[in-house]
C-alpha positions as CSV (number, residue, x, y, z in Angstrom):
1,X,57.3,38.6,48.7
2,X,54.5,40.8,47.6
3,X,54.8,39.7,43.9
4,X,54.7,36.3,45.3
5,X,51.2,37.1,47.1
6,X,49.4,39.2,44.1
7,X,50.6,36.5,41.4
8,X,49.5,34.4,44.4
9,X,45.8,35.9,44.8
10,X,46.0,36.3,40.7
11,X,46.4,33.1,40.0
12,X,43.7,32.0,42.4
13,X,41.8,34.6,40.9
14,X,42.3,33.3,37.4
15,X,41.5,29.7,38.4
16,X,38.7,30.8,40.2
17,X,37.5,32.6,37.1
18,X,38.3,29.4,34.4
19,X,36.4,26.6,37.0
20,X,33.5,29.0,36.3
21,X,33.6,29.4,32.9
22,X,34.5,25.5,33.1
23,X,31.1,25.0,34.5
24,X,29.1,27.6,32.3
25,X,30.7,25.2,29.2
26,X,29.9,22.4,30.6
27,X,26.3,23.5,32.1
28,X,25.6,24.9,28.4
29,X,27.4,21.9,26.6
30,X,24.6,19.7,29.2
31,X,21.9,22.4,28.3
32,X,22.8,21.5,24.0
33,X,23.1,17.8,24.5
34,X,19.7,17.7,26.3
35,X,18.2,19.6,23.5
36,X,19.7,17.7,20.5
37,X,18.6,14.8,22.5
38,X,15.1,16.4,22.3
39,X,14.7,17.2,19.2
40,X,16.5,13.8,18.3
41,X,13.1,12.3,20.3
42,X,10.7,14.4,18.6
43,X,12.2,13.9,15.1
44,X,12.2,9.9,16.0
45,X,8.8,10.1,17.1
46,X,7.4,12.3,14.1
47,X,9.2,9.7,11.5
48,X,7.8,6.9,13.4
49,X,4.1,8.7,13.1
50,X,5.2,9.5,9.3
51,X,6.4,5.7,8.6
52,X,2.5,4.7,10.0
53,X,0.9,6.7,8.0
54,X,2.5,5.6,4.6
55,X,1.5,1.9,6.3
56,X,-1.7,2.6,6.6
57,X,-2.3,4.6,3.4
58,X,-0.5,1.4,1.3
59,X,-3.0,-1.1,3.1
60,X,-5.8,1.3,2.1
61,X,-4.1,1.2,-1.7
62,X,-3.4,-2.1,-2.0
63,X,-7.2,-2.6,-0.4
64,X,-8.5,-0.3,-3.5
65,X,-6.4,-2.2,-5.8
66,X,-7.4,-5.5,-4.8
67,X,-11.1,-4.4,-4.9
68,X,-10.3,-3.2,-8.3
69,X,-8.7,-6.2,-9.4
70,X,-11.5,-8.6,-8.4
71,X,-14.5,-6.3,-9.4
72,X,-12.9,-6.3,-13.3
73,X,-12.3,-10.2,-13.0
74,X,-15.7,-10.7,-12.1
75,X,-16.9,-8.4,-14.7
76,X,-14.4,-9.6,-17.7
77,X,-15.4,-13.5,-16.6
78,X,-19.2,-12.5,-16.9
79,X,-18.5,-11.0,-20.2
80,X,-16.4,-13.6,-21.3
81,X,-19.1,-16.2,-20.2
82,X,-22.0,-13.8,-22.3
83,X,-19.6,-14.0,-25.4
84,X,-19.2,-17.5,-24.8
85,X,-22.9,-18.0,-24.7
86,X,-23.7,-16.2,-28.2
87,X,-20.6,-17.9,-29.6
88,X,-22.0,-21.4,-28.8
89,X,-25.6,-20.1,-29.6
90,X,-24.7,-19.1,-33.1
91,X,-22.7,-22.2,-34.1
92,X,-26.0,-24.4,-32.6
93,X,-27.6,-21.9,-35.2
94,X,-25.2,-22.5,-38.1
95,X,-25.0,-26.1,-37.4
96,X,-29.0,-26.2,-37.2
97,X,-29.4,-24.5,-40.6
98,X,-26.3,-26.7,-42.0
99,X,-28.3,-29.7,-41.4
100,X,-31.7,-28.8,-42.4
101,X,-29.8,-28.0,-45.4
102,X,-28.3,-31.5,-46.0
103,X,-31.7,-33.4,-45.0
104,X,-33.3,-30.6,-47.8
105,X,-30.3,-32.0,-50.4
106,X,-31.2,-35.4,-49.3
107,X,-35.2,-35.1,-50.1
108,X,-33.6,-33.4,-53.6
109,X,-31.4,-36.0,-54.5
110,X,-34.2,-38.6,-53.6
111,X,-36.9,-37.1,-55.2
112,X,-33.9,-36.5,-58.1
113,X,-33.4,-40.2,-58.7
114,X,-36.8,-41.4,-58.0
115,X,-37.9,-38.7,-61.2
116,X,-34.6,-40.4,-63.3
117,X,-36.1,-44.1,-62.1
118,X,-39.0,-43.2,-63.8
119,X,-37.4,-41.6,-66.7
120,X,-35.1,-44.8,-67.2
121,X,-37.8,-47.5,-67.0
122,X,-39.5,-45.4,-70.2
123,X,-36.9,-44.9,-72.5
């Protein structure tokens, strides 16, 4: 009977002792899953914060870009339209001098056969 009451109290004594440790685990298991929940948070939150920066600094780029892209439109169109404007320019100028030219061959060719009128009525 006595070995029945100390592996009695033992027993109680080691059951005692493993509901403890049952709830230290499971207090420090709680403890972990409240931190890796935390830092799960914090991570969420700093990626969140990351994702709106990168945002914002691709509105500012595309911004710049767009800027870019309009300022070198408006300055190849002007430049194009200059070009276009001493292009036009120099074939009034050609066309000008091609045709004071002809009127010049004209007066020639009069003046030629007027002089070979007069030539042909002597012989």
């Amino acid at each position: 009977m006595l070995i029945f009451i100390v592996l009695k109290q033992g027993f109680e004594t080691e059951r005692v002792v493993r509901t403890e440790k049952e709830v230290e685990i499971l207090k420090k298991l709680s403890d972990e899953a409240a931190n890796l929940a935390g830092l799960i948070e914090k991570h969420k939150s700093e990626r969140m914060t990351r994702t709106s920066d990168v945002r914002e600094d691709m509105r500012d780029e595309m911004k710049l870009q767009s800027d870019y892209i309009k300022g070198f439109e408006n300055k190849a169109t002007d430049k194009f339209a200059k070009l276009r404007s001493r292009v036009e320019s120099e074939m009034a100028s050609r066309f000008k001098h091609q045709d004071e030219m002809i009127d010049n061959l004209q007066k020639f060719i009069k003046s030629f056969q007027g002089t070979l009128k007069v030539f042909g009525k002597n012989v």
